[in-house]
C-alpha positions in Angstrom: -21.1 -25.6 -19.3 -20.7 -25.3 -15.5 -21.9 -22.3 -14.2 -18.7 -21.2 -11.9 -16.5 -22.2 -15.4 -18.8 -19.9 -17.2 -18.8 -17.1 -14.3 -14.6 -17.7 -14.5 -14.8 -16.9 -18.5 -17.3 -13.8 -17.6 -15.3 -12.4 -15.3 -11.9 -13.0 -17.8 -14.3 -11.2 -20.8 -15.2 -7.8 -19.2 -11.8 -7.7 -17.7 -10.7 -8.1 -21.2 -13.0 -5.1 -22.1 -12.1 -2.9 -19.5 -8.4 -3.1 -20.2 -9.4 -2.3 -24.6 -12.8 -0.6 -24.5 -12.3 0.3 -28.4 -11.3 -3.3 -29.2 -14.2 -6.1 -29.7 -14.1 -8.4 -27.3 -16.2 -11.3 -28.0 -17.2 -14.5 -25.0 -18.1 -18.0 -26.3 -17.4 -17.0 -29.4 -17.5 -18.9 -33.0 -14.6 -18.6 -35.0 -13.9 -21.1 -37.9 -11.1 -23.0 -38.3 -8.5 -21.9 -40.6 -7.5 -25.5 -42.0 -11.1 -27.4 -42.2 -13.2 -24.0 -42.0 -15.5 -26.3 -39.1 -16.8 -23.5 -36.5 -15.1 -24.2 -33.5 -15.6 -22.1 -30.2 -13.7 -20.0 -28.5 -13.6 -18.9 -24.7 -13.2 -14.9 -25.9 -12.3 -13.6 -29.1 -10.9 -10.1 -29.4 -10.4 -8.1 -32.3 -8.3 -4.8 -32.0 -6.2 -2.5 -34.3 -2.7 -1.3 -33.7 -3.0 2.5 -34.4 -6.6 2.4 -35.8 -5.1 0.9 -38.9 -3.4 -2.8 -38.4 -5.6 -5.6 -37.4 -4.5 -7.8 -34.3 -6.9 -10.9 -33.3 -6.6 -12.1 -29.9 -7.7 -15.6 -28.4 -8.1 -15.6 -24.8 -8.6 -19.3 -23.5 -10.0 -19.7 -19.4 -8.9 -22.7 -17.7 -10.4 -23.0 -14.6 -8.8 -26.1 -13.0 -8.2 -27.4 -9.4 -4.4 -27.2 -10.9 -1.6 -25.6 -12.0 -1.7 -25.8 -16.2 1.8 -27.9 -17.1 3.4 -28.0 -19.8 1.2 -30.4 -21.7 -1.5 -27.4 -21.3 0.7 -25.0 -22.9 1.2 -27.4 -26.3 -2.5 -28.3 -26.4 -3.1 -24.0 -26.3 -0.5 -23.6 -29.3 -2.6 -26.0 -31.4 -5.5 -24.2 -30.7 -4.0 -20.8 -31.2 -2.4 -21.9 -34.8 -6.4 -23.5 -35.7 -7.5 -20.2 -35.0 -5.8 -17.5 -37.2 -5.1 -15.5 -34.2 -2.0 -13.5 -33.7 -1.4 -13.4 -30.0 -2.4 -16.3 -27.5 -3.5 -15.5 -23.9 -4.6 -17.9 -21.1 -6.0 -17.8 -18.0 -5.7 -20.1 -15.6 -7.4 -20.0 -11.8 -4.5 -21.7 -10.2 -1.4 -20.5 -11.9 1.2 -22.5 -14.2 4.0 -24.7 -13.5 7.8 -23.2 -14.3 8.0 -25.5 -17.2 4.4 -24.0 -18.6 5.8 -20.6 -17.8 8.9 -21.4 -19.8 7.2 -22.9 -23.4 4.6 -20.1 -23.0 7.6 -17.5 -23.6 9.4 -18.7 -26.3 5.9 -19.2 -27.9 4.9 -15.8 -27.1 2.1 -16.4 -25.2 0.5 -14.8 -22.0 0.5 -16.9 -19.0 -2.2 -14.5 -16.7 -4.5 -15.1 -13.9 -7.5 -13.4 -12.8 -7.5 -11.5 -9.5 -10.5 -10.5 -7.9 -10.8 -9.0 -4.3 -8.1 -11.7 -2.5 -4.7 -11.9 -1.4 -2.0 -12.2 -4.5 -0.8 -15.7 -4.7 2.7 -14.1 -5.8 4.0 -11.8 -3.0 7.4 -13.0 -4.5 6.3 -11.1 -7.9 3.2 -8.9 -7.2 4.5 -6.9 -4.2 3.9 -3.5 -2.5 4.6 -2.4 0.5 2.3 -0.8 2.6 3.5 1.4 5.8 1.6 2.8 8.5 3.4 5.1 10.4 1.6 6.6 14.2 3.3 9.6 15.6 3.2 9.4 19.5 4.6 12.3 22.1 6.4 12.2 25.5 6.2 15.0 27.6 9.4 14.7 30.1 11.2 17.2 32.8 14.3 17.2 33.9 15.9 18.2 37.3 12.2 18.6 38.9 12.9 16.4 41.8 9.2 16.4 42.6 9.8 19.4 44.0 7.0 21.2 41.3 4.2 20.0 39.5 4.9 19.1 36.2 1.5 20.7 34.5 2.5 23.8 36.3 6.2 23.6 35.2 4.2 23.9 31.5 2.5 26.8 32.7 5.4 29.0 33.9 5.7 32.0 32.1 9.1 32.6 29.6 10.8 35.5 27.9 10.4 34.6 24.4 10.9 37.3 21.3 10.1 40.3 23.3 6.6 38.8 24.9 6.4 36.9 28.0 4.7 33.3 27.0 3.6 29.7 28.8 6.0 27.5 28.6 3.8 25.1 26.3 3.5 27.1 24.0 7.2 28.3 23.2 7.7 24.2 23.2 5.4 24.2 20.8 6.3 27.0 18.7 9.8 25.4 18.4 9.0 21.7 18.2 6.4 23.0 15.0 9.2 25.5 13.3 11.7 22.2 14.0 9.2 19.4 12.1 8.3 21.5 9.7 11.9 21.8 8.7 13.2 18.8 8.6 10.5 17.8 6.7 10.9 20.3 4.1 14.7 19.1 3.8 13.9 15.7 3.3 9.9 14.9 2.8 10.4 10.9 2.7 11.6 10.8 6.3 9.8 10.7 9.5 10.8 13.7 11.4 12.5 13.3 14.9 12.3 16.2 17.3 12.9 17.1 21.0 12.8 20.6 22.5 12.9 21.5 26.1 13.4 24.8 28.0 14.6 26.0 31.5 11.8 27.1 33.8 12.7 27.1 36.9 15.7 26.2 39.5 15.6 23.5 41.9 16.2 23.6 45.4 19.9 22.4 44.7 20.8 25.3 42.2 20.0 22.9 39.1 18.1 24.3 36.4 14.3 22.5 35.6 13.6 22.1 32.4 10.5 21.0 29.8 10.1 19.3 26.8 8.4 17.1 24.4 9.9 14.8 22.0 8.2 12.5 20.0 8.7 8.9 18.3 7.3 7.2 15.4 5.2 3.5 16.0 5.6 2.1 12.2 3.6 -1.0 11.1 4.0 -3.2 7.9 1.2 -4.1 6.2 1.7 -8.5 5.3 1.2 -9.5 1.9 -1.8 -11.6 2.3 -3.5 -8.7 3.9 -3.6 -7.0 0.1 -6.5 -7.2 -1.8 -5.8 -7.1 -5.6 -8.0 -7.0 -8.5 -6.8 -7.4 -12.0 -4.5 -9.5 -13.9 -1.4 -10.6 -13.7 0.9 -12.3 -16.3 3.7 -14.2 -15.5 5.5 -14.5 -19.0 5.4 -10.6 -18.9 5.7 -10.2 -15.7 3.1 -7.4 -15.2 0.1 -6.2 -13.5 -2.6 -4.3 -14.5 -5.5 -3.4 -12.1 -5.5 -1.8 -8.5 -4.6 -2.9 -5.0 -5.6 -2.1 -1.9 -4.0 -2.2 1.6 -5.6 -3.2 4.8 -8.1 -0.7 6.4 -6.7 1.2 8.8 -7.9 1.8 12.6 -7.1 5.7 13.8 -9.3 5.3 16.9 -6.9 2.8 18.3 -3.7 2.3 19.3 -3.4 -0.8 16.7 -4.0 0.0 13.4 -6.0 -3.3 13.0 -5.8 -6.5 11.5 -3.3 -7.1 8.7 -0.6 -4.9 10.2 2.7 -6.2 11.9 5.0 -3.8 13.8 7.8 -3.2 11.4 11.6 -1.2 11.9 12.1 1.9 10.5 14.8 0.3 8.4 12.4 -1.3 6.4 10.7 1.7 5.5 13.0 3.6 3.5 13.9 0.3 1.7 12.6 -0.1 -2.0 9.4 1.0 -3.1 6.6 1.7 -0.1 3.5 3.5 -0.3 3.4 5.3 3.6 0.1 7.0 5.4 1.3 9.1 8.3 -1.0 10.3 11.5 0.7 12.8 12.6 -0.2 16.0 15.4 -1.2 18.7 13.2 0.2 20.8 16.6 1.9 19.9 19.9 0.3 22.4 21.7 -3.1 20.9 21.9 -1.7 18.1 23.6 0.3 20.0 26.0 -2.7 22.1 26.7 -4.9 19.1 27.5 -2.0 17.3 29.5 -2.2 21.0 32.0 -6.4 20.3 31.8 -6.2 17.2 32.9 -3.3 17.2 35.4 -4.1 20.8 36.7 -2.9 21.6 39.9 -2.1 25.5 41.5 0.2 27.3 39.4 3.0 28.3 41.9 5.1 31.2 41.0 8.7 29.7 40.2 
């Protein structure tokens, strides 16, 4: 037997036993033939029990053609799965069936399956999950400044707040925190949107300066070929069992990586997603870094 054919039918096998571990499940296997009683092999043989008391045997055949199986395929299976005694037909094929095949195999009550191991699925249409990446970003912004103050001390001006006189930064960031943390607790599947400013000063032209951070949400779309699925998937029942895995995901940069597109935030609430979210635990850090790194003289405003 050729040794990637064999390594195809290995692989099917202890799939096979991962998904039953109580059942037998049996590669290359020797099962005679119900008509003539001649010993006749079989790709994997599986013997279970339906509640620990009614018998089921399973024949599994592996086809690992450059093709698609056809219909043709299919008819060959059914004579071998009538030979064999079994009561359920599965096959496995490493390139996938033709609608036709697909077709025959369900009114016959077989399993049309494939094997995935570590690659893309060859059936976004069928096999697909959506995989979000969502980067919250901040904008510091004044308004009414006219360049007349420095905007890191504008932060740094001291406000009335609750009976305590506080930096500006960190009222901001008292209320843009109370603000996320609400909306999030109305409504935990949408990003939250906030903006907060404060009055700090007056200009030269009587016009109140104000403060504020607001902040916006860079979302990116995993693409379906960036998925890496193991498991199996059958077309006749339309089901997957195993595990997927989205594209790793890059914090350190300002592109999460390869495998991401830049998606809408309309597509994110549509159907079934699975979402990571970086997020600022805090604003204040940042606005406490943006005064370190931008410090000026603190005038008295």
């Amino acid at each position: 037997m050729d040794m990637e054919w064999r390594q195809f039918e290995l692989a099917v096998t202890q799939f096979c036993r991962a998904l039953a571990p109580e059942a037998k499940v049996t590669h290359d296997a020797v099962i005679p033939d119900i008509d003539t009683g001649t010993p006749r092999q079989r790709d994997v043989w599986i013997e279970a029990s339906i509640g620990n008391f009614f018998p089921v045997k399973i024949l599994v055949s592996c086809k690992r053609y450059k093709r698609r199986l056809n219909i043709q395929d299919i008819d060959a299976f059914i004579g071998e799965l009538i030979s064999s005694g079994a009561q359920k037909g599965v096959i496995y094929s490493l390139n996938g069936f033709t609608k036709t095949a697909i077709e025959k195999a369900q009114v016959k009550g077989i399993s049309c399956c494939i094997l995935l191991k570590g690659k893309p699925p060859p059936i976004p249409n069928l096999l697909s999950l959506r995989t979000f990446f969502a980067r919250e970003e901040l904008q510091i912004f004044e308004e009414n400044s006219n360049s007349e103050f420095e905007f890191s001390d504008l932060l740094e001006v001291e406000v009335p707040f609750e009976g305590n006189v506080l930096p500006a930064f960190k009222i901001i960031s008292k209320y843009f925190d109370h603000d996320k943390n609400e909306l999030i607790s109305k409504d935990s599947n949408k990003l939250p949107y906030v903006l907060i400013k404060i009055t700090v000063a007056e200009n030269s032209l009587g016009k109140m300066v104000s403060v504020g951070v607001r902040n916006t949400w860079i979302i990116y779309m995993a693409e379906n070929g960036a998925h890496l699925v193991n498991g199996s998937y059958s077309f006749t029942e339309s089901e997957f069992r195993g595990s997927m895995a989205s594209p790793a995901i890059d914090t350190w940069s300002d592109h999460p990586g390869d495998g991401w597109k830049l998606s809408s935030t309309d597509e994110l609430y549509a159907g079934n997603f699975v979402r990571f979210v970086a997020e600022y635990n805090s604003v204040e850090p940042v606005l406490s870094d943006y005064i370190k790194q931008n410090r000026t003289t603190v005038t008295d405003c």
